[in-house]
C-alpha positions as CSV (number, residue, x, y, z in Angstrom):
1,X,-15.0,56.0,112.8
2,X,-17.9,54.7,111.8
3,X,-19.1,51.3,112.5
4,X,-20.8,49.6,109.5
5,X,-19.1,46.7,108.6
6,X,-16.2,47.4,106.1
7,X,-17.7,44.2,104.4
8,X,-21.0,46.9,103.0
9,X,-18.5,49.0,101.2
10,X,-16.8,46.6,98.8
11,X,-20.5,45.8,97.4
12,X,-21.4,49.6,97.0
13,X,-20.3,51.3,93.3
14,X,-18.0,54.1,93.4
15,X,-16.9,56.8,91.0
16,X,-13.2,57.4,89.4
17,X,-12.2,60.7,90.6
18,X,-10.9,62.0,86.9
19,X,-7.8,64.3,88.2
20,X,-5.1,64.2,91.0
21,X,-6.5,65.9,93.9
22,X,-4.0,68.8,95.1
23,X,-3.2,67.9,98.8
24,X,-0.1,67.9,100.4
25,X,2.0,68.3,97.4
26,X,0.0,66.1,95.2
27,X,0.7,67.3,91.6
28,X,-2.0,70.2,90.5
29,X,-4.9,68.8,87.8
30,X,-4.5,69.8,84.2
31,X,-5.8,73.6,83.9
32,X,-9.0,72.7,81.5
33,X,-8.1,74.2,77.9
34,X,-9.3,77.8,76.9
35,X,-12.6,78.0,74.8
36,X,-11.1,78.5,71.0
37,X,-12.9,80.3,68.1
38,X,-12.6,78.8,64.8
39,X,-10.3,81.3,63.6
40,X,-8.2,80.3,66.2
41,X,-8.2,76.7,65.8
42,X,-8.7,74.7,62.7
43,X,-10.4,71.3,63.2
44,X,-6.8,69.7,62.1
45,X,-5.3,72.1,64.8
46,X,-7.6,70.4,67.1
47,X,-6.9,67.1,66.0
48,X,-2.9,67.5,66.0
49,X,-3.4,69.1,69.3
50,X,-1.7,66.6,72.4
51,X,-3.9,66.1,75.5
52,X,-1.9,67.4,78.8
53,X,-0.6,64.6,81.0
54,X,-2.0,65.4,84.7
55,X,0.8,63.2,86.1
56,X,3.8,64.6,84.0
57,X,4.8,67.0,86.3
58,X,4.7,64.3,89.2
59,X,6.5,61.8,87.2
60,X,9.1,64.6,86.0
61,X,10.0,65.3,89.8
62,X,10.0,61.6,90.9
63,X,12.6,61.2,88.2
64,X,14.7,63.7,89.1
65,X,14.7,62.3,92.7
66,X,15.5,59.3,90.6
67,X,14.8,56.4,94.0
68,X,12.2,54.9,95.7
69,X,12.9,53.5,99.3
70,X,10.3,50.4,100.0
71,X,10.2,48.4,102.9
72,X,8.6,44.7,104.1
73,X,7.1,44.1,100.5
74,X,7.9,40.0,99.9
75,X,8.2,39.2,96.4
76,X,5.9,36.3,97.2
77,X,2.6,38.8,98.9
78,X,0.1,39.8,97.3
79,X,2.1,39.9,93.6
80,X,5.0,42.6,95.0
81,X,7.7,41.1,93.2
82,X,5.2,41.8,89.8
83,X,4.4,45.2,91.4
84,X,7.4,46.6,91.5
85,X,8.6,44.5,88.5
86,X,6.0,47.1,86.8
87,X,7.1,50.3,88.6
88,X,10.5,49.5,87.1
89,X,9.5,49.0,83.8
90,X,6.9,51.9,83.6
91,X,9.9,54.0,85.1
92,X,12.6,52.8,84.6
93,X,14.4,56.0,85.7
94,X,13.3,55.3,89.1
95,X,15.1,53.3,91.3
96,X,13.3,50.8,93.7
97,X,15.5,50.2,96.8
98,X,13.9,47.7,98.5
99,X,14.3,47.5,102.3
100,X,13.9,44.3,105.1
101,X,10.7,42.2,102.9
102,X,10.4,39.9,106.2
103,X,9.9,43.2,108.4
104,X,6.5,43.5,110.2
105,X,4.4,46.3,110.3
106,X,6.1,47.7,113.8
107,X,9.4,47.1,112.3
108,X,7.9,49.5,109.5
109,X,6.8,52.1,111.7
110,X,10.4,51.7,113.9
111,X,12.3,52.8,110.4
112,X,10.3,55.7,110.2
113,X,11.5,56.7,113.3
114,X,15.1,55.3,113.4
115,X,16.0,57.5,110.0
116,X,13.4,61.1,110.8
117,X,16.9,62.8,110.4
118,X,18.5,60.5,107.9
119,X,17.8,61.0,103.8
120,X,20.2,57.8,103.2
121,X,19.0,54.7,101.9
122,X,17.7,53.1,105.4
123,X,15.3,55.6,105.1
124,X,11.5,54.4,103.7
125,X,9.5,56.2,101.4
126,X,6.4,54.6,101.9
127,X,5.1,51.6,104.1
128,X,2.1,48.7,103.5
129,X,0.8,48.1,107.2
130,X,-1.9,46.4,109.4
131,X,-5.0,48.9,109.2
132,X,-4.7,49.7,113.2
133,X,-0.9,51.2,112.8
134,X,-2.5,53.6,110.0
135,X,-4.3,55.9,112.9
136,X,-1.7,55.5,115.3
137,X,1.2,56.8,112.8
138,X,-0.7,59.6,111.6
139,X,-1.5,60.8,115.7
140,X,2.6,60.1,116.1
141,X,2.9,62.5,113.1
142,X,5.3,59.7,111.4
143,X,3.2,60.1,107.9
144,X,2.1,63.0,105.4
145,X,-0.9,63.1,103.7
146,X,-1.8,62.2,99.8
147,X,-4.9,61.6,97.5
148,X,-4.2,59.6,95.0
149,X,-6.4,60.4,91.5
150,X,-8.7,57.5,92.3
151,X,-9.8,58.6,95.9
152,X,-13.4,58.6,95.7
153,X,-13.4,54.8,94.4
154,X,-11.7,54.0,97.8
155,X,-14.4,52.6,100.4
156,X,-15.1,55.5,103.0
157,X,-14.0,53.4,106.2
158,X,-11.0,52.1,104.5
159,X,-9.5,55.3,104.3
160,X,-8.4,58.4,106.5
161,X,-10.5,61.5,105.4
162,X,-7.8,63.6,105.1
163,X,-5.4,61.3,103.0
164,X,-2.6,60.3,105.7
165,X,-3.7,56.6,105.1
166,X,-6.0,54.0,102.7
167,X,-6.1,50.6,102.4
168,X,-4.8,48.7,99.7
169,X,-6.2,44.9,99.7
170,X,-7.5,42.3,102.1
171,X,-7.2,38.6,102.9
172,X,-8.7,36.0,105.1
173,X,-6.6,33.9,107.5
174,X,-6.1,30.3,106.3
175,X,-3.8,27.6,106.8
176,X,-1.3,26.5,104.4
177,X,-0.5,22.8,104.5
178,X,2.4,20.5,103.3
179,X,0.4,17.5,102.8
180,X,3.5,15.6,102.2
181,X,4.5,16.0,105.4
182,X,0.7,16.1,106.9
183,X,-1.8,14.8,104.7
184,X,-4.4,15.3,107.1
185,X,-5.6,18.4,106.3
186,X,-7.1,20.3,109.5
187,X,-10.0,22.3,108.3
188,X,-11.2,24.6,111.3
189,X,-9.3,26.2,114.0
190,X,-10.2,23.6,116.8
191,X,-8.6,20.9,114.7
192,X,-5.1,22.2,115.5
193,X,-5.3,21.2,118.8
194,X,-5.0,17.2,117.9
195,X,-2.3,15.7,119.0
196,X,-1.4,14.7,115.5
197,X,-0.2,18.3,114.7
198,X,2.4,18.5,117.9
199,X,5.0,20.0,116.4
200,X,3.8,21.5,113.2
201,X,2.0,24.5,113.2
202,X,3.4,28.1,113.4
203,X,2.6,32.2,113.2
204,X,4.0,33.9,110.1
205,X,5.2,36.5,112.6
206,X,5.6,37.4,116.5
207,X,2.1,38.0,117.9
208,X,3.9,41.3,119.9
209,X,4.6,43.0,116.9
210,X,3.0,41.8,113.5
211,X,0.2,42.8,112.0
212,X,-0.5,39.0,110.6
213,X,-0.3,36.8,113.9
214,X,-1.8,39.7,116.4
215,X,-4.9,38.9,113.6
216,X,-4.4,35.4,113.5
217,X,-5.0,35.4,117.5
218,X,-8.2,37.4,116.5
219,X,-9.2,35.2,114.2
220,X,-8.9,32.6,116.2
221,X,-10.6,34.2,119.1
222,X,-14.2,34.0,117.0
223,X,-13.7,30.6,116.7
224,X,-13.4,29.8,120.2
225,X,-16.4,31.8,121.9
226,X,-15.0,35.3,121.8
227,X,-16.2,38.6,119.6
228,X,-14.9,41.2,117.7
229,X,-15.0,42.9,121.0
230,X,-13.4,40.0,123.1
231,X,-10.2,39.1,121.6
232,X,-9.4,37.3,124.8
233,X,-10.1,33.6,123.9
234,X,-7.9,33.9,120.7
235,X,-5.2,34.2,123.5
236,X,-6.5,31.4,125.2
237,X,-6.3,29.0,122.7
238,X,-2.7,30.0,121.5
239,X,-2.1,29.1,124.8
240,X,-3.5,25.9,125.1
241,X,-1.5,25.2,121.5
242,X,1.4,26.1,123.0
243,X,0.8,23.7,126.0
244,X,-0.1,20.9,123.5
245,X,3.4,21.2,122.0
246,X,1.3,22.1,119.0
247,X,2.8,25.8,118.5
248,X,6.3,26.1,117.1
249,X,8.1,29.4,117.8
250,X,9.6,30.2,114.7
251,X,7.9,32.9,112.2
252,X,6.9,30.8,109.3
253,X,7.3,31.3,105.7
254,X,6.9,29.9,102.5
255,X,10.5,27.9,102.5
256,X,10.2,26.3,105.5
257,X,6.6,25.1,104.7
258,X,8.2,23.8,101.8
259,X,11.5,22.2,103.5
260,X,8.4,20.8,106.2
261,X,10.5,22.1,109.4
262,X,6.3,24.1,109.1
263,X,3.7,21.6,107.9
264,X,0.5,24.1,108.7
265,X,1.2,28.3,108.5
266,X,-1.1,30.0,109.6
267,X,-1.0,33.2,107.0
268,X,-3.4,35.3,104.7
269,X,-5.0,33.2,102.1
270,X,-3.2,35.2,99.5
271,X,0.1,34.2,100.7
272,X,-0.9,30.3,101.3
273,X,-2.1,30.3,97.7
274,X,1.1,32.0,96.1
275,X,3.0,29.8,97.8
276,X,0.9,26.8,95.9
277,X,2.0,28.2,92.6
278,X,6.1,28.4,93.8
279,X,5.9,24.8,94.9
280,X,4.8,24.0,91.4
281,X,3.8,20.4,93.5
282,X,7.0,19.7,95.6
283,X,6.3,19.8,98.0
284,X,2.0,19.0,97.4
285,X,0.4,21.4,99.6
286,X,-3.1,22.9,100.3
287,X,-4.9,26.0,101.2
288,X,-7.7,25.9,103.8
289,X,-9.9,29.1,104.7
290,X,-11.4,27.6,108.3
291,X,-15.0,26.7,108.7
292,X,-15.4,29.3,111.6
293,X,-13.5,32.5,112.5
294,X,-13.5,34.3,109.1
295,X,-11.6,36.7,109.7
296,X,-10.5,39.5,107.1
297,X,-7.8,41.7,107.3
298,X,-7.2,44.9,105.4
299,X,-3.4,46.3,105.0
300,X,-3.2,50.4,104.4
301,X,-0.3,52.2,102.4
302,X,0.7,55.6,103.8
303,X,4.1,58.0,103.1
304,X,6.5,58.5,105.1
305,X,5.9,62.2,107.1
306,X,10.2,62.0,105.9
307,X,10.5,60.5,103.2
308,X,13.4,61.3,101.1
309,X,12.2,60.9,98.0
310,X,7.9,62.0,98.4
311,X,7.4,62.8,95.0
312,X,8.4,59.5,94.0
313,X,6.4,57.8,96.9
314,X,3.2,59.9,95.4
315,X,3.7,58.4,92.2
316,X,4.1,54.9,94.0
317,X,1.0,55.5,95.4
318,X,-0.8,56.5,91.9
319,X,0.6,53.5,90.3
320,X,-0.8,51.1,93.2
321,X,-4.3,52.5,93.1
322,X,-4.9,52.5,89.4
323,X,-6.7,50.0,87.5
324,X,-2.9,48.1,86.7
325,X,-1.8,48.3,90.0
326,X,-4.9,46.8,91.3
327,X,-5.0,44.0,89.1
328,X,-1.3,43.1,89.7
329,X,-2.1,42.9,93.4
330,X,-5.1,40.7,92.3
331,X,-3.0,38.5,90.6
332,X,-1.5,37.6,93.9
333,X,-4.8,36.4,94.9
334,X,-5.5,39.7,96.7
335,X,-8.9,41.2,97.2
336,X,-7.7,45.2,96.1
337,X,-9.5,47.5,97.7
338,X,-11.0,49.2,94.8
339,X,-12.4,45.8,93.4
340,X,-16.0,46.9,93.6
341,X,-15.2,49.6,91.6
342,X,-13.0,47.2,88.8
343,X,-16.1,44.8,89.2
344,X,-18.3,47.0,87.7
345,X,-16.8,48.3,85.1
346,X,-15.9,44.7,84.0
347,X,-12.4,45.4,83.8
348,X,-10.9,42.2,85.7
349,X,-9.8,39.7,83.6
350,X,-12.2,36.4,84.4
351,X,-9.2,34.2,85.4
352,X,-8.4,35.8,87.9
353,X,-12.0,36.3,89.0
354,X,-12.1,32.2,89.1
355,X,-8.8,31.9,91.1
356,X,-10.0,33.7,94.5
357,X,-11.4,31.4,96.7
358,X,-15.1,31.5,98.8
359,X,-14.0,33.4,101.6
360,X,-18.1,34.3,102.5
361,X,-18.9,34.7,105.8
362,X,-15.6,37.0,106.7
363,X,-15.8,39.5,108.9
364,X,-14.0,43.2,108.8
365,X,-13.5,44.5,112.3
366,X,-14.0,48.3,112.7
367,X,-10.5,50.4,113.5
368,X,-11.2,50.9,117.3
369,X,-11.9,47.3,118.2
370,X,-9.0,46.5,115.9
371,X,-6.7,48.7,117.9
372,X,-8.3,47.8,121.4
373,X,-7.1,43.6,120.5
374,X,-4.0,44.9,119.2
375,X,-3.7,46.3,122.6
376,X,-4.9,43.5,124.7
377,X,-3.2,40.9,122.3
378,X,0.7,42.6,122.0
379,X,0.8,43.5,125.7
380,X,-0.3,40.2,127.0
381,X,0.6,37.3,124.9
382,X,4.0,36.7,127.1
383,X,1.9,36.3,130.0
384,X,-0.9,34.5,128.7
385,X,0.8,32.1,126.2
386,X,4.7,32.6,126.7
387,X,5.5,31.4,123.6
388,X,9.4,33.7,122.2
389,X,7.8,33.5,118.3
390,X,11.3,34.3,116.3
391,X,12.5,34.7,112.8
392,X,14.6,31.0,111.9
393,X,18.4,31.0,112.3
């Protein structure tokens, strides 16, 4: 792996691969047409003649599997319920059985391996999951490999060389207040710690299993005097939250921000600033990316190594990387992975270049000191801040 910062790749240009690469079942690229003599072909033959579809013969199989088996995809993150809103109406003889959207990335990787032997409908297809689980599925052999047509516009060190894993998009960890409830706004990571927020802040998921909180305690670890390489004072000052009284130890979401049982989530900036645009101002709320500890997290898709339906999973997968898929995901106020790519071929729509806020200064953590804090963080947070973070009754 190497270790530039992930952060160099979304500025650097990349190239749309122009057919479906063949790995791993992926469907073959349109055979290139024979050379044709004029007494073969008329230049109204040529006209009338219909360009081959290199998907058809993927799409053709997806339908006859006729289902798609998703799993932890909120309708509320990063534009899913659009996404697959899409799907369906692009292919509408597909299915889309959607699975546990609260789940966390563990809980992800857990259905793979609860349903290897079962084809039934608890069975996933495909998953969306914190960057460090991409490695560690494919070394448990849990995911198959795929290249999707637009592989070579997919940042190098966002992506698995041999197609078992990419990633998707990436947010910044922010807080999403109810300013009804606590109209003053904290606006860096030390500020929680007041006295004024006992009460009132929470994870949007256990810190021993999801993706989102074991970054959050990252995050907040750069804040407070640790590195990309020493997580450990993110644990620290969960801990001294928790003391406070600060911590609740419920997994927050958007409803309960709203209800203000949560006045300040922490959660992905994409999330805090959906959740803006459900509110629709009740309850008034506000999104604040912290002063210090930028931290930026990338999510990967991969497929199921047992997927019952792959054919439709690859053609999940080609619908989430191309230019549509990217720009719904944008419209969740996700960065996509291939936006450098979109960027410079001006194909995203200025609004939504306007709506993303100034996340500058964020920083992408490489896969191995990503997986070495997951470690340290999930096999030490009982012991070091012994806070039982659980979904609400």
């Amino acid at each position: 792996m190497r270790t530039k910062k992930f952060a160099f790749h979304l500025l650097a240009l990349f190239v749309i691969a122009a057919t479906v690469l063949s790995a791993c079942g992926a469907p073959a690229p349109a055979e290139e047409a024979p050379a044709a003599t004029e007494a073969a072909m008329t230049e109204e033959a040529m006209t009338e003649a219909p360009a081959a579809d290199p998907m058809a013969e993927l799409v053709a199989a997806a339908e006859a599997e006729g289902m798609l088996t998703t799993i932890a995809l909120p309708p509320d993150w990063c534009n899913y319920g659009g996404v697959i809103d899409a799907f369906k109406a692009k292919y509408p003889n597909i299915e889309v059985n959607e699975l546990n959207p609260d789940a966390g990335s563990a809980d992800e990787i857990e259905a793979i391996k609860a349903n290897k032997d079962n084809k039934g409908p608890q069975a996933p297809d495909v998953i969306d999951v914190g960057f460090s689980f991409g490695e560690s599925s494919k070394a448990e052999g849990l995911i198959q490999p795929y290249k999707v047509s637009t592989w070579d516009t997919i940042p190098d060190d966002a992506k698995d060389p041999e197609g078992y894993w990419y990633g998707d998009y990436y947010g910044v960890l922010s807080f999403l207040v109810n300013t009804d409830v606590q109209p003053d706004v904290p606006q860096d990571w030390a500020d929680l710690l007041d006295p004024k927020y006992k009460g009132q802040i929470a994870l949007s998921g256990d810190p021993r299993t999801s993706n989102q909180a074991i970054q959050s305690v990252y995050a907040a670890a750069l804040a407070n005097g640790g590195t990309l390489d020493d997580p450990q004072p993110g644990l620290d000052f969960f801990a001294d939250l928790n003391a406070a009284g600060n911590l609740i130890p419920l997994i927050a979401n958007n409803g309960l921000v709203a209800t203000g049982e949560i006045p300040v989530r922490i959660t992905w900036d994409y999330n805090a600033l959906a959740a803006i645009d459900t509110f629709e101002g009740n309850p008034n709320a506000t999104v604040v990316v912290p002063a210090t500890g930028r931290f930026a997290g990338v999510y990967v898709q991969a497929i199921s190594a047992y997927a019952p339906h792959p054919n439709a999973a690859k053609l999940w997968m080609e619908f989430l990387y191309s230019d549509e898929g990217q720009i719904l995901w944008m419209e969740g106020y996700c960065h996509p992975i291939r936006e450098a790519d979109l960027r410079a071929r001006g194909v995203i729509p200025q609004e939504l270049l306007d709506k993303l806020p100034d996340v500058s200064g964020a920083v992408f953590p490489s896969l191995d000191q990503l997986n070495a804090a997951k470690e340290l963080i999930t096999k030490n947070w009982d012991s070091a801040v012994g806070a039982d973070v659980q979904a609400a009754p």
